[in-house]
C-alpha positions as CSV (number, residue, x, y, z in Angstrom):
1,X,-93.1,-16.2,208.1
2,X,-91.4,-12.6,207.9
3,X,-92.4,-11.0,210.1
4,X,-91.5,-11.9,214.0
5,X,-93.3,-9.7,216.5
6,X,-91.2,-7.6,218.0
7,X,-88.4,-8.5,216.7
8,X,-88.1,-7.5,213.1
9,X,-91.5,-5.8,213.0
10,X,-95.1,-5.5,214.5
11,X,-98.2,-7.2,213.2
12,X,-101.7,-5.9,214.1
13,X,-105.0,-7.9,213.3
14,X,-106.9,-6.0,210.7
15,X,-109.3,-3.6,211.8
16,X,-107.8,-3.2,215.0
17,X,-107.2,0.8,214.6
18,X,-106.1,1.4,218.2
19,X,-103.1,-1.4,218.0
20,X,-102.2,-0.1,214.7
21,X,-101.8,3.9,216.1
22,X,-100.2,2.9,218.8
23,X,-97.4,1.0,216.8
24,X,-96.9,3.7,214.4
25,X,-96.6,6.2,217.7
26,X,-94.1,4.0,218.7
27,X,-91.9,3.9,215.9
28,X,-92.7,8.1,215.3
29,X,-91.2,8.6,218.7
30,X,-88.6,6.2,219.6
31,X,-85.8,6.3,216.5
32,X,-83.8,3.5,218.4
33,X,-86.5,1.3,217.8
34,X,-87.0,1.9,214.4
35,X,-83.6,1.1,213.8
36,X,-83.4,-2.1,216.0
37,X,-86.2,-3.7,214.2
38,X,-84.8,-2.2,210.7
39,X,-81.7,-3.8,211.1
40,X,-82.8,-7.1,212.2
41,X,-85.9,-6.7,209.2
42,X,-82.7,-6.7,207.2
43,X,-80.5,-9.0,208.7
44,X,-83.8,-11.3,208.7
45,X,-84.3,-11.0,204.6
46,X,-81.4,-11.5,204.1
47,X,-80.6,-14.9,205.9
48,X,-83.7,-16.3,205.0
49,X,-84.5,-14.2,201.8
50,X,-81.3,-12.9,200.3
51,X,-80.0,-14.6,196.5
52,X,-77.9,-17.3,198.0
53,X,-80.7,-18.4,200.3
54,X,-83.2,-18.7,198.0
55,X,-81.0,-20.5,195.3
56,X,-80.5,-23.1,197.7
57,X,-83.9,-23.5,198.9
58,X,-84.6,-24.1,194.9
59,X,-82.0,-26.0,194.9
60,X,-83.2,-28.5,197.3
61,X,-86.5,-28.3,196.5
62,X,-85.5,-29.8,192.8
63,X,-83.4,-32.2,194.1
64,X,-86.2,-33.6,196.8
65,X,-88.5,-33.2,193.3
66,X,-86.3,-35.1,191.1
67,X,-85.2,-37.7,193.7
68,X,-81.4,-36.5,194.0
């Protein structure tokens, strides 16, 4: 859910050793990568993550809950 392959991050399957290196090889050597999928890990949390989104997702959920 918060992490989008490629975009924002990388996701390996556990155990696989090889994927994993070679992730962390590219994000060692290529610092324009590391900062395009910083910035849109950030810009991702906090659309979807941030105080005011999650107030009104709890907002809506008790109002669905309560029948508002």
């Amino acid at each position: 859910e918060i992490i989008h392959e490629g975009e924002n991050g990388y996701l390996c399957q556990p155990g696989d050793v090889e994927a994993l290196a070679q992730r962390v090889e590219a994000l060692v050597n290529r610092p324009e990568l590391r900062a395009a999928l910083s910035s849109a890990a950030k810009n991702w949390d906090l659309k979807e993550f941030g105080f005011f989104a999650m107030a009104e997702q709890s907002s809506h959920l008790y109002r669905e809950l309560c029948g508002f």
